[in-house]
N, C-alpha and C positions, 0 to 999 in steps of 0.2 A: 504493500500500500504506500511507504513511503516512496518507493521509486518510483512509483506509478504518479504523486504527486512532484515529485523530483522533475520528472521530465515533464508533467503539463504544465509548470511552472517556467522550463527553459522554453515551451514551447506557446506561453503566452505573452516570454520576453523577447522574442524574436517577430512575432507578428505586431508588436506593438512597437518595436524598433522600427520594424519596414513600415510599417503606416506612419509613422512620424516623418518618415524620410520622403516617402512620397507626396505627404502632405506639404514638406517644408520646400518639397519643389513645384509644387503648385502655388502655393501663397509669392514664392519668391521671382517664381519665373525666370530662373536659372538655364541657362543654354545647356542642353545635354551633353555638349563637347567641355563645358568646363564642371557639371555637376550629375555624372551619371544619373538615372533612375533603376529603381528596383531590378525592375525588367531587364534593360540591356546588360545588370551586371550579373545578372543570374545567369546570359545569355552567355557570356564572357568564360564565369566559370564553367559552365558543362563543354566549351571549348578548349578550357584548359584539359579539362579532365578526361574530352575526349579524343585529346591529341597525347596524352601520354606525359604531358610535358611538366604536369602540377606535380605526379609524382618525381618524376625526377627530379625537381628541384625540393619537395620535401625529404625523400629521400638524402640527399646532400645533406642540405641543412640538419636533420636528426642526424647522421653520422658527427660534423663537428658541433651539433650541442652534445650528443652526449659523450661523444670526448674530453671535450672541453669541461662540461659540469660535474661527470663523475671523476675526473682527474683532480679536479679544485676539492668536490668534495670530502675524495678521499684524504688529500693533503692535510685541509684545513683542519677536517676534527682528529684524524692523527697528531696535527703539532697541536691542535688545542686542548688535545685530551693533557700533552706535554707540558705546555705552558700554565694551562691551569691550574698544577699542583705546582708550578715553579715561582712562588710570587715576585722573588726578587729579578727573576729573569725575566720576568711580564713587564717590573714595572722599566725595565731597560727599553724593551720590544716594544711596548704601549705604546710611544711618543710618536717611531717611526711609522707605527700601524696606523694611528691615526691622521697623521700627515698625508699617508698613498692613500689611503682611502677616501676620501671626497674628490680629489681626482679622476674627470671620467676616464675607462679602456679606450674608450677613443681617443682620447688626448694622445697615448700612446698609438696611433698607429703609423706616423710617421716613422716611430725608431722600430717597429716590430716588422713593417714590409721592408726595410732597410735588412734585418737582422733575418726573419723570416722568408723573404720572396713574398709573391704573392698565392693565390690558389687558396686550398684550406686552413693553411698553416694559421695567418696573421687571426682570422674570425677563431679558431680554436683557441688561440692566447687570448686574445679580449674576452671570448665565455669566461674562459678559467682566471682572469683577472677582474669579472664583473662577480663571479660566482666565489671567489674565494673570502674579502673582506667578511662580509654575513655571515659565512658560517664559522669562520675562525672566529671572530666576535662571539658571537652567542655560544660554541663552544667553551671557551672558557669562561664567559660568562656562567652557565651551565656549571661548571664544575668547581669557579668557586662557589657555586651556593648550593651544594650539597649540601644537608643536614650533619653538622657536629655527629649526632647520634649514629649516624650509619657509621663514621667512621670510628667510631671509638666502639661500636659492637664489634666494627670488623677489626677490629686490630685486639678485644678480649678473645675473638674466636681466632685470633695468631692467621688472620687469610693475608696472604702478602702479594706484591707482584707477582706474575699479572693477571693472577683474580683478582685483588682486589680492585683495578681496575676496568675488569670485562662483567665483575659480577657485582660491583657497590656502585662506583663512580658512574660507568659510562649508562647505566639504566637509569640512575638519579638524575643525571644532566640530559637525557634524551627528548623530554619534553623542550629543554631551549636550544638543542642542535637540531630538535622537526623541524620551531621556526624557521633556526637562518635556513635550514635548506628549502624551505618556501620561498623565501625572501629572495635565495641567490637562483632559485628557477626563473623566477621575475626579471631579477635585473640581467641573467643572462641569456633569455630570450630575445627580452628589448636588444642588450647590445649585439646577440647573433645578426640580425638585419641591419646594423650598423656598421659589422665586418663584413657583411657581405657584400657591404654598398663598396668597401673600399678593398680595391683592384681581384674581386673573386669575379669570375664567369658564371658563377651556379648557386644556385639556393633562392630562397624566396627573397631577400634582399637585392639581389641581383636580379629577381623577375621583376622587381618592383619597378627599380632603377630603369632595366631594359623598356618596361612596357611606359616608363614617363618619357624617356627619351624620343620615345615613338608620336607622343601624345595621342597613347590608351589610355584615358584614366580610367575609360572599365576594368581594365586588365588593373589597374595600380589600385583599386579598390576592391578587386578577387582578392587581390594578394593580399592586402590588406586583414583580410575577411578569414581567410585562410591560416594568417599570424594567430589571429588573437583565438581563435577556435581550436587550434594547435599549444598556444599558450596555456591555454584552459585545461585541454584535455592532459599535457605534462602535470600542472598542478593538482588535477586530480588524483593522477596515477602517483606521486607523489606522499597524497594522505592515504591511499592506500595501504601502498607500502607504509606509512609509520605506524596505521593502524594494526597490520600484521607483525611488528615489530613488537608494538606492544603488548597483541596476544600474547604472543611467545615470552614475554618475559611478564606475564599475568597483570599488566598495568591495564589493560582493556576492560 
């Protein structure tokens, strides 16, 4: 029953999205070459999908997201499971982390197509540097504020490295390493189309880019449509996974 309202819910925000849209091009009177309608981009997409081409460029794009995101991810709460029992070495690290971190990946792409070439590389460094801040952050945020009490039971019951790490620490902090790694799905999706735009041939950043050049904005508004549907369904899959996580470690 709830999935049942799950989906009539996604499916009365999407009819009321397109009636808005069509509406606001009627009131506006907008030229269909500068403000697609409904219709022509629906028309757009089953051309992408019918030439082969949509997959192939998602295709692309999931290979360097998830290189990208599960490379950063694995990094980050590995040093952060590290860092968060090291305080004095956090509070060394802290200053520089907070310095790269408001800095966008993009800003970086001059020195990474310099360092990387172009192709997939430079877009996999930007995920893994859009996705890695968030979760090293909340990681060790996470693991300083484990409960005093877990650790002083675990250390009367003599559990030492590294259980007590796999079986106290890293299930304690697992609710604030779910977030970042919501948080770094986000910001490394956004940036994946931001590396795409810059010197890649392939993925949806690139069809994007391709189809503005052409001036398609049907096509630049598939893609578009395509991003965030794709963004959605990664964060889904996501709480999934934490959910099964937590089964297993009886926190569900």
């Amino acid at each position: 029953m709830k999935v049942l309202n799950k989906s009539m819910n996604v499916i009365y925000a999407v009819v009321a999205v397109v009636v808005i849209w069509q509406v606001a091009i009627w009131m506006t009177d907008i030229e269909e070459a500068l403000f697609p309608p409904p219709l022509t981009v629906a028309q757009a997409i089953v051309s992408l999908v019918a030439d082969g081409s949509l997959f192939e460029h998602l295709n692309i794009s999931m290979f360097r997201f998830l290189t990208g995101y599960l490379s950063a991810a694995i990094i980050a709460i590995l040093l952060g499971l590290f860092l968060g029992r090291m305080t004095r070495l956090w509070n060394v690290v802290d200053p520089v982390v907070q310095v790269l971190r408001p800095v966008a990946p993009i800003a970086w792409s001059p020195f990474i197509v310099l360092w990387f070439g172009i192709g997939s590389a430079p877009a996999i460094v930007i995920i893994f540097i859009a996705a890695f801040f968030p979760i090293l952050l909340t990681t060790v945020s996470g693991v300083k504020s484990v409960d005093e009490t877990y650790l002083k039971l675990a250390k009367n019951l003599e559990i030492k490295q590294p259980y007590l790490m796999w079986k106290v620490i890293l299930p304690a902090a697992f609710p604030s390493i779910a977030n970042g790694l919501h948080i770094g799905v986000g910001t490394a999706w956004i940036f994946l189309v931001s590396g795409e735009m810059v010197g890649a041939q392939s993925g949806l950043g690139y069809l994007i880019v391709d189809a503005r050049n052409l001036l398609r904005l049907d096509l630049v508004l598939a893609g578009i449509i395509f991003i965030g549907v794709s963004g959605l369904l990664l964060d889904r899959l996501i709480r999934l996974l934490e959910k099964w996580i937590e089964k297993q470690w009886g926190m569900a």
